[in-house]
C-alpha positions as CSV (number, residue, x, y, z in Angstrom):
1,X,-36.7,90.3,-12.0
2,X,-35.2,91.9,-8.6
3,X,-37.2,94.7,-7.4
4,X,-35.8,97.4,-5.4
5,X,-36.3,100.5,-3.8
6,X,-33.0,103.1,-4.6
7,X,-32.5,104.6,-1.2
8,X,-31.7,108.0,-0.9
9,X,-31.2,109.0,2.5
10,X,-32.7,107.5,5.3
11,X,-36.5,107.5,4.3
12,X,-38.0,105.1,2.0
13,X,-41.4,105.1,-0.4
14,X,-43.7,102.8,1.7
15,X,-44.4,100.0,-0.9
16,X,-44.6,96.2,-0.4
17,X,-42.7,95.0,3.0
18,X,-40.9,92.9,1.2
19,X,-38.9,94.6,-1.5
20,X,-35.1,95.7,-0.4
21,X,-33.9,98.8,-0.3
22,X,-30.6,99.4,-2.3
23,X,-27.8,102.5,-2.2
24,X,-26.5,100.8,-5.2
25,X,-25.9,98.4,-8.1
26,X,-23.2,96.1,-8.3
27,X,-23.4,95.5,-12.1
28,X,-23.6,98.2,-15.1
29,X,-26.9,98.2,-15.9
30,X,-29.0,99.9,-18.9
31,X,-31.7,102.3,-17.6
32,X,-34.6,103.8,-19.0
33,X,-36.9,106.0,-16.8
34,X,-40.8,106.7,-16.8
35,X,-44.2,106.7,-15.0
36,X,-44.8,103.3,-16.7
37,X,-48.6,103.8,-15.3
38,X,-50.8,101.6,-16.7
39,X,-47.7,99.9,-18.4
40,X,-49.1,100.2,-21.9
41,X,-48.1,98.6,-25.7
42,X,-46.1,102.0,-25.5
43,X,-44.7,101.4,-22.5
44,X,-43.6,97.5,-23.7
45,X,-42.0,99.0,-27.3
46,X,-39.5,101.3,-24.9
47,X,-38.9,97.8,-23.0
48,X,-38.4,95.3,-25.7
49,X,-35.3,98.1,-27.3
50,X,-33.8,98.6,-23.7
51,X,-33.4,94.5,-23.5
52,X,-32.3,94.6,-27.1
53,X,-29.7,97.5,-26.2
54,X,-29.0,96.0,-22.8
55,X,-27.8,92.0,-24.7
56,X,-26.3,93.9,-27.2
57,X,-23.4,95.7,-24.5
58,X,-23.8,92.6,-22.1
59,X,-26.2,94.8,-19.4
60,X,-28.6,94.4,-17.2
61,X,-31.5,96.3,-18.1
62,X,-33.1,98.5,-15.2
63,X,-36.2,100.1,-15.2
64,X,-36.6,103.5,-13.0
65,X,-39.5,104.7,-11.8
66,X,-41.1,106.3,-9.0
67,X,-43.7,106.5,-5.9
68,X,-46.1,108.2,-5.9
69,X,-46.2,109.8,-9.8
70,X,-44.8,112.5,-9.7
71,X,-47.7,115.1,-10.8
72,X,-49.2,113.9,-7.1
73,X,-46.2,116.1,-5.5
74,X,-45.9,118.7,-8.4
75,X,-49.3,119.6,-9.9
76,X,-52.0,117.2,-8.1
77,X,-54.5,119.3,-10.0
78,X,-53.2,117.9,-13.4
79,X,-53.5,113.9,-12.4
80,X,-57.0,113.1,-12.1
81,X,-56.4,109.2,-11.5
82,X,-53.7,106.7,-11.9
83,X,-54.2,103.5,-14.5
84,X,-52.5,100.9,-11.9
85,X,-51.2,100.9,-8.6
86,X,-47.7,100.0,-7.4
87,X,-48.2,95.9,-6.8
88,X,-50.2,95.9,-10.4
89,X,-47.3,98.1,-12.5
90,X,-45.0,95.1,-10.9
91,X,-47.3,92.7,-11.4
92,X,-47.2,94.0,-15.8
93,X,-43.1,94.8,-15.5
94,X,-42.6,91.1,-14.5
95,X,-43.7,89.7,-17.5
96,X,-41.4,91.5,-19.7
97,X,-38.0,89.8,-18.7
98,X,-36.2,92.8,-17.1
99,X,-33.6,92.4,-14.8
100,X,-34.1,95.0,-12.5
101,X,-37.0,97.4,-11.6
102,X,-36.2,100.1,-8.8
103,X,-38.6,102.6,-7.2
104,X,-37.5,106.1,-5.6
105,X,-39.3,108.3,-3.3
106,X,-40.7,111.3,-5.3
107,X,-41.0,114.0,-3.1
108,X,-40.8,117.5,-2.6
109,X,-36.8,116.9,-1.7
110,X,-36.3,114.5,-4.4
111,X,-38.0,116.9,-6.8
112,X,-35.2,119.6,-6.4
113,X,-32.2,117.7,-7.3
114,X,-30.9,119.4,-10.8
115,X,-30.9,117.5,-13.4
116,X,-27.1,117.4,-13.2
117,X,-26.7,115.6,-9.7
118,X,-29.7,113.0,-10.8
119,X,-27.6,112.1,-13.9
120,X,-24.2,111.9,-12.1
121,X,-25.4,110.5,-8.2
122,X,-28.5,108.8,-8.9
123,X,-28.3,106.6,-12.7
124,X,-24.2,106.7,-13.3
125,X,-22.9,106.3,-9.4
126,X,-25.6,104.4,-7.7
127,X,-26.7,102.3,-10.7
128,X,-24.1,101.9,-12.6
129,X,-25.6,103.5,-16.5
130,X,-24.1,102.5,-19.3
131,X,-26.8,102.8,-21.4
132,X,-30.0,105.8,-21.3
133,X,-32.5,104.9,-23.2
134,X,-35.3,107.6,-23.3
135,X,-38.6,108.9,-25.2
136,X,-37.9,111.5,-28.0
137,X,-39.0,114.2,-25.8
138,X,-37.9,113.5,-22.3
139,X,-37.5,115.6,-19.1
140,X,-36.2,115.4,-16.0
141,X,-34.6,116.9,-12.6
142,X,-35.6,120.2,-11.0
143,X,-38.3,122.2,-13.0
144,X,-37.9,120.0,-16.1
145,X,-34.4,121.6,-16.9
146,X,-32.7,118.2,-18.0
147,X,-33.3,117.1,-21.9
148,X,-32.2,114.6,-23.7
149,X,-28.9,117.2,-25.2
150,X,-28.1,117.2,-21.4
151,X,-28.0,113.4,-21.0
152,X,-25.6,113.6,-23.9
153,X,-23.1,116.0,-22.8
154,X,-23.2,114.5,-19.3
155,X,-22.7,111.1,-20.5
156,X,-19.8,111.7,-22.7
157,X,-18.5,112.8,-20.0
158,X,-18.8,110.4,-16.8
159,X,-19.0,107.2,-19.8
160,X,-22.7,106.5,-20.5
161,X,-24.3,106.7,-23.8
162,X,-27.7,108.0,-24.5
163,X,-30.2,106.6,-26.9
164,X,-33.9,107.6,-27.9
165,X,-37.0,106.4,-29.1
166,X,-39.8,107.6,-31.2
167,X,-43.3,108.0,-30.3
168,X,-45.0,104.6,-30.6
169,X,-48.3,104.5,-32.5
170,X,-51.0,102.3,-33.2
171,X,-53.0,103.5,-36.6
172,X,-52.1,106.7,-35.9
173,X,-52.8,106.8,-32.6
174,X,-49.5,107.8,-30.3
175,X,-49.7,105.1,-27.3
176,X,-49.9,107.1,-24.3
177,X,-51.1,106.9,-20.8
178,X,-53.1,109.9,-21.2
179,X,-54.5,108.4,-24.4
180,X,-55.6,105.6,-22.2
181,X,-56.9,107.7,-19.4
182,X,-59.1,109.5,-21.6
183,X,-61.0,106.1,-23.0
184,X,-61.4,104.6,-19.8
185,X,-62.7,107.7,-18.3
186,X,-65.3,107.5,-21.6
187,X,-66.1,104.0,-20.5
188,X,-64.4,102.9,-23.9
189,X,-62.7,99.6,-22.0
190,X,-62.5,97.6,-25.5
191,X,-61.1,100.5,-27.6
192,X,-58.3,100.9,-23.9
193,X,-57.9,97.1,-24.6
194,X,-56.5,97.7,-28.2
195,X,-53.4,100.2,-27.1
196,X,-52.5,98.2,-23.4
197,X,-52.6,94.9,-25.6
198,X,-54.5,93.3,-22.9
199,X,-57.8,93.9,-21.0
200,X,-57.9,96.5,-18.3
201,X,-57.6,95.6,-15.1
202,X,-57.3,96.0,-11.4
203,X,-55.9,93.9,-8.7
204,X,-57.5,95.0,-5.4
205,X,-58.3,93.6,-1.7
206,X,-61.5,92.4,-1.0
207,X,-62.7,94.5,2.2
208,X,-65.6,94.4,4.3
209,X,-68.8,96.4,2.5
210,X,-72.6,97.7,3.8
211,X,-74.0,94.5,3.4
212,X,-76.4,96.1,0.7
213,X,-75.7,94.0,-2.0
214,X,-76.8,90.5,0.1
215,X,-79.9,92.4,1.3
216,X,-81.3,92.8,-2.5
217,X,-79.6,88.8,-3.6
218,X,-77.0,90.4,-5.3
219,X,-73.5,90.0,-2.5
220,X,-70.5,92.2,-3.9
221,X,-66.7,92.0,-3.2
222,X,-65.9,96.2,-2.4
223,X,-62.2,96.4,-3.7
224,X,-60.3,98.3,-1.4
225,X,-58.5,101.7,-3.0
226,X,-60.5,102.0,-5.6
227,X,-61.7,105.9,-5.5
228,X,-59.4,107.2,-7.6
229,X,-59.4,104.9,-10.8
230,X,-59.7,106.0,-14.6
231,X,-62.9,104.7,-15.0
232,X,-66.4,105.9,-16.0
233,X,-68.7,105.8,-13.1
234,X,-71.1,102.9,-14.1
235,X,-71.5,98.9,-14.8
236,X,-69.3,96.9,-16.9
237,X,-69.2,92.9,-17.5
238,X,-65.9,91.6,-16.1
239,X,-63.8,88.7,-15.1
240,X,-62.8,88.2,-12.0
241,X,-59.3,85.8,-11.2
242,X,-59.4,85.2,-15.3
243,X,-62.2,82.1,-14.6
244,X,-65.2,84.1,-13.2
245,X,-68.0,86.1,-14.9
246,X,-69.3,89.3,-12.8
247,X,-70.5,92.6,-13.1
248,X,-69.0,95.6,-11.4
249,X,-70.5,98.9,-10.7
250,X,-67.8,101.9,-9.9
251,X,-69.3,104.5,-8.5
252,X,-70.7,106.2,-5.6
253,X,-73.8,104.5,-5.6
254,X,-76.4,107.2,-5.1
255,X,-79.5,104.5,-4.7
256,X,-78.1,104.8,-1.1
257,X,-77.1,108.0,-1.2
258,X,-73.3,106.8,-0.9
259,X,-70.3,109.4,-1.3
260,X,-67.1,108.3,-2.1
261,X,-66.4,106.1,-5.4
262,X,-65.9,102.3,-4.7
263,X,-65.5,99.6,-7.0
264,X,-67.9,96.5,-6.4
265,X,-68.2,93.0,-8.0
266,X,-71.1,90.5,-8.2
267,X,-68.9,87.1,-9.5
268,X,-71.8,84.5,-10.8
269,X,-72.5,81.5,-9.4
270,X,-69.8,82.2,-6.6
271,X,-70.2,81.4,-2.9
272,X,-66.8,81.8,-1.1
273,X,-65.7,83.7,1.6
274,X,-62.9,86.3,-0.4
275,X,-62.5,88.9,2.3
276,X,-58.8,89.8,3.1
277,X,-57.5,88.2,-0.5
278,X,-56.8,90.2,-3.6
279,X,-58.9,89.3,-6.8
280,X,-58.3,90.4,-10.3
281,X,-61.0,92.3,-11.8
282,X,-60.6,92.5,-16.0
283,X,-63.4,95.2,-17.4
284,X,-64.9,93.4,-20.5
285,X,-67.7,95.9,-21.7
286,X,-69.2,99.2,-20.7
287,X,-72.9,98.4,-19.9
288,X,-74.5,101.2,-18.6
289,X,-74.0,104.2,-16.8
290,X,-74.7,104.7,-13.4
291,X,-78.0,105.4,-12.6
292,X,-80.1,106.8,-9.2
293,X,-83.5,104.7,-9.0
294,X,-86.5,105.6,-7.5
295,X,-85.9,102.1,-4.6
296,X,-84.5,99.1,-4.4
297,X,-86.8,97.1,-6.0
298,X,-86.6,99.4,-9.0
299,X,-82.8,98.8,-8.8
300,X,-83.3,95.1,-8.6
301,X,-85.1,94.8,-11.8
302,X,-82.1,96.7,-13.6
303,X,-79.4,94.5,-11.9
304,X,-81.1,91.6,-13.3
305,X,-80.9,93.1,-16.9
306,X,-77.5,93.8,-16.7
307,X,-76.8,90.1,-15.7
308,X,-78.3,89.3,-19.0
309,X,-77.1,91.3,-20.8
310,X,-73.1,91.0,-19.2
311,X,-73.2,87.3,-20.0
312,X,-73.9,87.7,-23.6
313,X,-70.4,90.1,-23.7
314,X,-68.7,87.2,-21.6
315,X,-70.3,84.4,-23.3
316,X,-71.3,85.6,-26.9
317,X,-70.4,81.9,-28.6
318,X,-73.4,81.2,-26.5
319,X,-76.3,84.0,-27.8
């Protein structure tokens, strides 16, 4: 998979260093568009058919998508946390086989090209459409003007054809990220599991903490950017790197009297030095919720029941 940053202009969305930036395509491609946050079992059914439309006309298939999400600029208000950052939506897009998967800079500038302009300049001239495959209800370019009877007209026009798909559910459920945001925020991280067809996860740098959690026998890994995730403020059991047992706490830790929200992980039976690397952090159960004790002794006792009761979640073959 090549991944690409569509410039537009001279300024570019500050991702990863080492992706490219692009004016345009060299080969037709097949696009679809979307948010992809959290890059669900929705998200994968709206893959799987661009590939399938993409072999079928001999395309490349391209996803589009962009940084930050959009509802950051527009409505802030109305986005109360994102389910993955940019390296981890990459990380999920990878494993699905696409050939290319280009960012653009949402901002306030991008956000008033019509929905004419972003048809024409951005998906047919700079990257080549053939083939639009969007959701059933998709809308796009300045104010939400552009629909899917746009697309149509347009592409008849300048030689792209437009294709849709219907909502994608699981019994009954349509797969959504807002579906998803909603569990996790209820600490539901098994019932999340069930529509992202994988465990919910984070991949986050390891920075430099308080020290608190040595103090008390109990030395965390504080994941950097992690006050803003879709999560229930509380413990869960987790694995860490896919081979290590843990518990996290997300929250603002009020024993302490601490502020802002922070994810921290206590890996068992773990002893290295993991500052500066990334580590993957896959939420396994909901424990508890998080709680203000009366000191740290008091807090000391609990940690050591949720130990417990995390390796019976990780281990259960074993209880």
């Amino acid at each position: 998979m090549k991944t690409f940053f569509l410039r537009l202009g001279e300024e570019e969305c500050p991702l990863k260093e080492d992706l490219q930036a692009l004016s345009h395509l060299d080969k037709d491609t097949a696009i679809t568009v979307g948010n992809f946050d959290g890059f669900h079992l929705g998200h994968k059914y709206l893959v799987d058919t661009l590939k399938e439309e993409a072999e079928r006309r001999g395309l490349r298939s391209l996803l589009l998508t962009f940084c930050p999400h959009p509802l950051k600029v527009l409505a802030p208000h109305l986005l109360a946390c994102e389910l993955s950052d940019v390296d981890e939506k990459i990380e999920l897009v990878e494993r699905e086989g696409i050939d290319y998967f280009s960012f653009i800079r949402f901002d306030e500038r991008f956000s008033k090209i019509p929905a004419r302009d972003f048809l024409i300049d951005i998906l047919h001239n700079r990257l080549r459409c053939k083939y639009l495959l969007v959701g059933y209800d998709w809308r796009f370019g300045h104010k939400r003007e552009g629909e899917i009877e746009l697309a149509r007209e347009i592409g008849q026009r300048v030689g792209f054809e437009v294709g849709y798909v219907s909502p994608f559910q699981i019994e009954g459920h349509v797969v959504s990220s807002t579906l998803l945001r909603r569990l996790l925020s209820e600490g539901r991280v098994r019932d999340a599991e069930q529509f992202l067809g994988r465990r919910y996860f984070v991949k986050r740098q390891v920075i430099s903490g308080d020290g608190r959690g040595s103090k008390i026998g109990f030395p965390t890994a504080n994941l950097k950017g992690t006050d803003n995730l879709c999560l229930r403020k509380g413990v869960y059991a987790v694995m860490v790197d896919g081979r290590y047992g843990g518990i996290a706490n997300y929250g603002t830790r009020p024993t302490f009297g601490g502020k802002g929200k922070v994810l921290e992980v206590h890996i068992f039976d773990f002893n290295e030095d993991i500052r500066g690397k990334k580590v993957k952090v896959e939420f396994v159960e909901f424990i508890r919720p998080e709680l203000r004790f009366e000191s740290p002794q008091h807090l000391v006792q609990q940690i050591k029941r949720d130990i417990e009761l995390a390796k019976r979640y990780l281990n259960p073959a074993s209880t």
